[in-house]
N, C-alpha and C positions, 0 to 999 in steps of 0.2 A: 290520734295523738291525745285529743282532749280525756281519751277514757282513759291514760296511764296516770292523769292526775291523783294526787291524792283526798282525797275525800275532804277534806279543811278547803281544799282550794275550788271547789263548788261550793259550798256550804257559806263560803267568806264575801260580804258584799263587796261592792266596787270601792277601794280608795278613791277613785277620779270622781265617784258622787257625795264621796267622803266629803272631799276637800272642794269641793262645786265654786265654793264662796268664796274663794284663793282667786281663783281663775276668774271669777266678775269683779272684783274685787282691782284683779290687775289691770283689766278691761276696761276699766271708768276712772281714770285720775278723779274725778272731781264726788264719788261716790265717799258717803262717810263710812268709813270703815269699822265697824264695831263688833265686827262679826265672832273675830278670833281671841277676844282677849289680850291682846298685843298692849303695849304704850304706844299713844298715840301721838306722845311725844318724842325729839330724838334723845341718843345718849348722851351721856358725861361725853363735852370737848376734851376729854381726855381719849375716849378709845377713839375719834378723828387722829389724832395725834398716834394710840396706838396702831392704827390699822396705815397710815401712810409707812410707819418705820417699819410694820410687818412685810412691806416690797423687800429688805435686804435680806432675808431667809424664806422667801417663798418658794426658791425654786430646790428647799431643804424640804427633807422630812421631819417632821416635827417630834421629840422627845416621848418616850414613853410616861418618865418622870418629870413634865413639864413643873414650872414655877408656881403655875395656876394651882395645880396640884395641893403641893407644901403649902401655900399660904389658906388656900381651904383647909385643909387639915390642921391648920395651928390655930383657925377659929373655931373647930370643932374641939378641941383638946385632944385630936387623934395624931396618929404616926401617918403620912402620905398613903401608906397600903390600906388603909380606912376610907378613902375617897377615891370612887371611879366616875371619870369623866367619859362624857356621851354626846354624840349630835342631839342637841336637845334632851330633857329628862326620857321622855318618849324611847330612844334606846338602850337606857342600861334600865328600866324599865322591863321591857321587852325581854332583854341579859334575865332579869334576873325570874322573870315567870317562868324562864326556857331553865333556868336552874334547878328549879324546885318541881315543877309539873310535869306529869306524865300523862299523856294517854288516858281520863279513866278518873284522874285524881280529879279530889273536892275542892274548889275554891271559892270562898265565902265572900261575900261581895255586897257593899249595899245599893238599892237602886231608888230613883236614877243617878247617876253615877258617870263618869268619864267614859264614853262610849269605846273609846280604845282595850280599854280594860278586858272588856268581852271578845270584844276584835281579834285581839292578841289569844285569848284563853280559848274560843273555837281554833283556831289555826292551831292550835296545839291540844285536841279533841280533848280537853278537860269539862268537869262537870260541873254547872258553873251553879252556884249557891246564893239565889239573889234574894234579901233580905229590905221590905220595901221600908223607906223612912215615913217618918208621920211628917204630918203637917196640918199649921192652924190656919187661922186667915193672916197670919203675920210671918209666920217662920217655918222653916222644915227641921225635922230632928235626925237623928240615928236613933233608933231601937235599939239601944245595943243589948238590953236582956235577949232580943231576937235573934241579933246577932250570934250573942257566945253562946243561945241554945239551938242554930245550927250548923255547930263546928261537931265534926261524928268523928270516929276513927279513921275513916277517909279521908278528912279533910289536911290538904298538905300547907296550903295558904291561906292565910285572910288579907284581902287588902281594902286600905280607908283612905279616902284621898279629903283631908281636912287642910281648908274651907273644901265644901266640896264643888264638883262642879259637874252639874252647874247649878245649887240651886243655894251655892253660899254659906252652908252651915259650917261650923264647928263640932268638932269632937273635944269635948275637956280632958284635959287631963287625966283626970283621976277616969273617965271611962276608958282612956287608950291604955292606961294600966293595966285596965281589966284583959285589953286584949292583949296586951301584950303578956300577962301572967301568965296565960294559957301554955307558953312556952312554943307556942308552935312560930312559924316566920311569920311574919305582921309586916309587909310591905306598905308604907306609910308617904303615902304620895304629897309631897307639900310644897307644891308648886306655888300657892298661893298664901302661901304662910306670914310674906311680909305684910300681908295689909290686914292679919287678926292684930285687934289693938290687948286683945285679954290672952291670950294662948299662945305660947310658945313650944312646938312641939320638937324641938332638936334636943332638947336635953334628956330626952327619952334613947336618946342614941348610945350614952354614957351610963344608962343605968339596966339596961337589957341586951344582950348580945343576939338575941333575934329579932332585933327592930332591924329593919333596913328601911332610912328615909329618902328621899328622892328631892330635888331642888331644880331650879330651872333661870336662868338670867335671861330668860326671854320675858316677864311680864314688868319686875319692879326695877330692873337693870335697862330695861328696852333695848333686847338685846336678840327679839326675833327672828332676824332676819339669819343671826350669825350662826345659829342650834347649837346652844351651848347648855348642857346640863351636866349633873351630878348625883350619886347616891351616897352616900356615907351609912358606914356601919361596922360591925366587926371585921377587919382585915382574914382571916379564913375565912368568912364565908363569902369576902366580896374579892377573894383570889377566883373561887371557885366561878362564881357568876361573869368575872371576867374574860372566865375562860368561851363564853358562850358567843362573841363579841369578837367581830373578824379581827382579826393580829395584826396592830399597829393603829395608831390614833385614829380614831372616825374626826376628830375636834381638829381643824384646820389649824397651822400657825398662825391667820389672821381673826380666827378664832379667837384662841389662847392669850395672842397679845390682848385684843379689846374687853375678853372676860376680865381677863388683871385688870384691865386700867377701870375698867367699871367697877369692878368690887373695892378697889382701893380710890374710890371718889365715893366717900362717904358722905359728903354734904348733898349731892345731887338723888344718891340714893334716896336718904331722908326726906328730903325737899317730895321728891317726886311718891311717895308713900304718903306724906301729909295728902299732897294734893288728890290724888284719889281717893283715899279715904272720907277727905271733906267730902268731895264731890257724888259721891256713891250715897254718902248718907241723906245730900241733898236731892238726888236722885231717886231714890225708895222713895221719900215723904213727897216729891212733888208727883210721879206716877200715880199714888195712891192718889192725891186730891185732884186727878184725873177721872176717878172711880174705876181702876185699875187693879186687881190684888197684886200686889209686890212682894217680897220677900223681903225679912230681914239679911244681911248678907256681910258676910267679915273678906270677901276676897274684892276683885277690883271687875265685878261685874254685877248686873244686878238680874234675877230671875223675874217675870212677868207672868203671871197664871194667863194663859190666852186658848183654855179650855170652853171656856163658853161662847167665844167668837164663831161667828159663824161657818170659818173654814179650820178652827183651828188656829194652832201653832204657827203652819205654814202659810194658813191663808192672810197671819197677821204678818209674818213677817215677809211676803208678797208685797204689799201694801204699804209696807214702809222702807221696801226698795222702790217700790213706784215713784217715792219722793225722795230718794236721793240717800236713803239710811239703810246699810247692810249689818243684819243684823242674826241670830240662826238660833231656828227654830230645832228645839233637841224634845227629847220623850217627855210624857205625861204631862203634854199639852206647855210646854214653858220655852218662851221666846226668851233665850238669854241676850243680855244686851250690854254688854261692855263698858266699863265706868272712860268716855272722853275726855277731850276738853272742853272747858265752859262753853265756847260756842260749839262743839258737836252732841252736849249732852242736851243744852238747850234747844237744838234742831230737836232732837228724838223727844221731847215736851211737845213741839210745837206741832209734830205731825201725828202724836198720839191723842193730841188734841181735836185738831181735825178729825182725826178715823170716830174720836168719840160725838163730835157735832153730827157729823155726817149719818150715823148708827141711831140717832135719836129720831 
């Protein structure tokens, strides 16, 4: 039986060791969680409110043309057919790589980068174009002269996921132009968009018909738990990508209610963007005087260079589950680690503290 697979589904590692840190995570109430990126605070008292009234159409199927919808689209300046909604960015994502890639096709990539990205582009045997980012002792960049010199005639996509993740940079403007001039699709992953204080990349939506951008109400929404995302972008090409996308809402009604009632509690939004942002920047500057290399970082997590430790990535962030902080170690040696709250950010000082006495 295993040999009628197709070849992607050998090649594909484990999701269950993917997501490892879900499952320890549910396993220890008292474990600090900073693994996933999540808010680690709850929502707007408003989606409490919406998710008890979502009981009197639960046991409906929820609208193709949900409300959620229209009022996305009227903050983008688009028509409803401009915005498709997904269990999390993570599926229309997916939609829309399965849109454009075949078998064979180039897709330009920078690394390291959203591990999903590659995930998703093996299972669908593309040829993946990875383009490394620099870095100082303070910041990671994009290359992007690297980048748009290797986009060949093969190449069918490029995708940027700014801030990125995980190592927090930004892509400016005026360089997502570039990629975006190319004319080819530019899949613009912007999950983490609310917490650049300088870059705003949505309005790239309105001025290029091969952008397609990706959003996500799981990190500044705290809205994880519910997989609620979106892509906006030109209505024909995001019919076509919805075609890839089993038939009929993946986004639950209890979904749908709490997405509205969170995007329309604009004060809590704000509120909860202030606070990680402070928190994040007080984060980088106190690791470093750790003697820690840190990243500078515009999203609501913060990168750790944990290459020179003696196990690594993994052996540091080992060590700071030993103490009570989950935290996950991703490529080119970087513990990313989640912007908390004041008392979970100050745990993860206090134990990175230690691991450095104890190392001397």
């Amino acid at each position: 039986m295993l040999s009628l697979l197709v070849p992607a589904a050998h090649a594909l590692p484990s999701n269950a060791e993917y997501l490892a840190h879900l499952d320890i995570a549910a396993g220890d109430g008292f474990l600090i969680r900073l693994a996933s990126n999540e808010n680690t605070e709850l929502p707007s008292p408003h989606v409490r409110e919406a998710l008890e009234r979502s009981y009197t159409d639960a046991n409906l199927s929820p609208p193709a043309r949900p409300l959620l919808r229209t009022v996305l689209a009227e903050r983008y300046g688009l028509s409803p057919d401009g915005v498709l909604l997904g269990a999390g960015s993570t599926e229309v994502i997916d939609a829309t790589l399965r849109a454009f890639v075949r078998a064979g096709d180039e897709v330009v990539l920078p690394r390291p980068t959203w591990p999903v990205f590659s995930r998703r582009l093996v299972a669908l045997e593309a040829r993946i174009v990875e383009v490394p980012l620099r870095s100082d002792e303070l910041a990671y960049a994009f290359d992007v002269d690297a980048l748009l010199a290797a986009v060949t005639e093969r190449t069918k996509l490029i995708v940027v996921c700014s801030p990125n993740n995980p190592t927090g940079n930004s892509m400016s403007l005026a360089d997502l132009r570039r990629c975006a001039g190319l004319g080819l699709p530019l899949l613009l992953d912007a999950a983490y968009a609310d917490f650049d204080q300088e870059t705003d990349p949505t309005q790239l939506v309105g001025e290029y018909n091969n952008v397609i951008l990706s959003r996500t109400f799981s990190k500044a929404y705290c809205l994880a738990g519910l997989r609620i995302g979106y892509i906006v972008g030109d209505p024909r090409i995001l019919d076509y990508v919805d075609r890839f996308l089993v038939p009929g809402s993946s986004v639950s009604s209890a979904g749908l209610h709490a997405g509205l009632a969170a995007l329309e509690d604009d004060d809590h939004h704000r509120a909860q963007v202030a606070r990680i942002v402070a928190a994040r920047d007080r984060l980088v500057l106190a690791v470093r005087a750790l003697g820690f290399r840190a990243y500078d970082s515009s999203a609501n997590f913060v990168a750790v260079d944990a290459s020179s430790h003696a196990r690594g990535a993994e052996g540091l962030a080992a060590e700071l589950l030993e103490r009570g902080i989950l935290v996950r170690p991703l490529g080119e040696g970087i513990v990313r680690i989640t912007v908390g709250r004041d008392h979970e950010n100050e745990a993860v000082l206090v134990a990175l503290g230690g691991l450095r006495r104890a190392a001397r």
